[in-house]
Structure formats: structure tokens, C-alpha cells
C-alpha positions as CSV (number, residue, x, y, z in Angstrom):
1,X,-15.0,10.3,16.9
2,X,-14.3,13.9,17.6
3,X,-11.2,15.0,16.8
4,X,-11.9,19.0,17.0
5,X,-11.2,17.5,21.3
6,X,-8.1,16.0,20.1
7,X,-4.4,17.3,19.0
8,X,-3.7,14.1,16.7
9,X,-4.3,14.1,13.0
10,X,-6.3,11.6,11.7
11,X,-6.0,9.9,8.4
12,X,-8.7,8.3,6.9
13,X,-9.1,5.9,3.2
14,X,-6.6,3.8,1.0
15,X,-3.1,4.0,2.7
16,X,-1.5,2.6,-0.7
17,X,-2.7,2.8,-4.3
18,X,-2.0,1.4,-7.2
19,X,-2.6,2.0,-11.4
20,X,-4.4,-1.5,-11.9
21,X,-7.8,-2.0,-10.5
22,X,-7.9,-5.5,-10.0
23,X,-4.7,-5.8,-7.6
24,X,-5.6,-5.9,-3.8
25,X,-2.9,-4.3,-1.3
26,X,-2.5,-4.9,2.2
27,X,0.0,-2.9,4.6
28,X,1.4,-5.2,6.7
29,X,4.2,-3.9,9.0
30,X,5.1,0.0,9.0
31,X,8.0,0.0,11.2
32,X,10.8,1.7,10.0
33,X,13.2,-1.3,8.5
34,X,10.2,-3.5,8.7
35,X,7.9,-1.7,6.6
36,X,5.9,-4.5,4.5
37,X,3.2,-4.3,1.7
38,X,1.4,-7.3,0.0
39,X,0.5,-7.0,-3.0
40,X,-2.2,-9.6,-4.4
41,X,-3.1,-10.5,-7.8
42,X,-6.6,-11.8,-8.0
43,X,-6.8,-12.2,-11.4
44,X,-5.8,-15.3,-14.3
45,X,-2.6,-13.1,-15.6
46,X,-0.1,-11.9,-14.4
47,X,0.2,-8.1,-13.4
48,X,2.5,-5.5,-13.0
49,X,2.1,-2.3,-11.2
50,X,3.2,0.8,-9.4
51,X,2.3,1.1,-6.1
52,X,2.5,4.1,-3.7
53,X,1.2,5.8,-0.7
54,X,-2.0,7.2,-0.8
55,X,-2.0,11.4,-1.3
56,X,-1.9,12.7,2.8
57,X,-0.5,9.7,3.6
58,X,2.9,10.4,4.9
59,X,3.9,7.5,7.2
60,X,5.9,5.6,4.9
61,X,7.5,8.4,3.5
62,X,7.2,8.8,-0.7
63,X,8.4,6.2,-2.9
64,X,6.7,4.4,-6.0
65,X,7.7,0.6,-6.3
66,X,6.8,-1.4,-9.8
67,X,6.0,-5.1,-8.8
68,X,5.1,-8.5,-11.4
69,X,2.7,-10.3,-9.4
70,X,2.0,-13.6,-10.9
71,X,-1.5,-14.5,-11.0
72,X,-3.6,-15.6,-8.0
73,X,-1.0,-14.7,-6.2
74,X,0.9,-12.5,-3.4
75,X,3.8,-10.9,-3.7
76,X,5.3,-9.1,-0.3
77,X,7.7,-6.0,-1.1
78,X,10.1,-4.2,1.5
79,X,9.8,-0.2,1.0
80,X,11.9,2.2,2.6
């Protein structure tokens, strides 16, 4: 890709992170009123986490959401 011929800016890693290792997240829907994230829990306890946009990554806007996901399970959360 060559985006030195281009006028867009390109983003590229994690969209969201969180601070536990083990939970997977998953951007589902970014329109705005829509905008969706997954959040799964892998793992044989339950979790809880903060999860937030990735540093440079600026389409959802900033905001930090804390979210219980029981284990081996989703959870979907509505961010602003």
C-alpha cells in the first residue's frame, strides 16, 4: 500500500485495549449511536476490565468503559 500517493490517514494495530491479557475484544459496529464492542472472556473466572481505544485511534472518540464478563463468555457494550 502506498499511502505517500494518498491524502487519507491510515491506522494500523489494536483499535481497542484492555488491562487483562486474557480478554479478546472485537469492534463490531462504529456508527455513531450504533457503536458496539464485544468483549470476550476466554478464561474459567470471571473478569473485569477497562477497555478503551487504542492510542491514535480516534474514531470512537475517548472514553474508558469497566465491564464483568463472566467466564467463557461475551459480553457486548454500547460506547458513545
Amino acid at each position: 500500500m502506498d499511502i505517500e500517493a494518498s491524502d487519507r490517514e491510515v491506522f494500523a494495530g489494536n483499535y481497542l485495549t484492555c488491562d487483562k491479557p486474557d480478554i479478546y475484544l472485537l469492534l463490531v459496529d462504529r456508527r455513531p449511536g450504533k457503536r458496539l464492542i464485544e468483549v470476550h472472556n476466554a478464561g474459567n473466572t470471571p473478569q473485569t476490565c477497562t477497555v478503551r481505544p487504542a492510542k491514535g485511534f480516534d474514531l470512537l472518540g475517548h472514553f474508558a468503559k469497566t465491564v464483568t464478563v463472566p467466564a467463557g463468555t461475551s459480553v457486548h457494550v454500547r460506547v458513545p
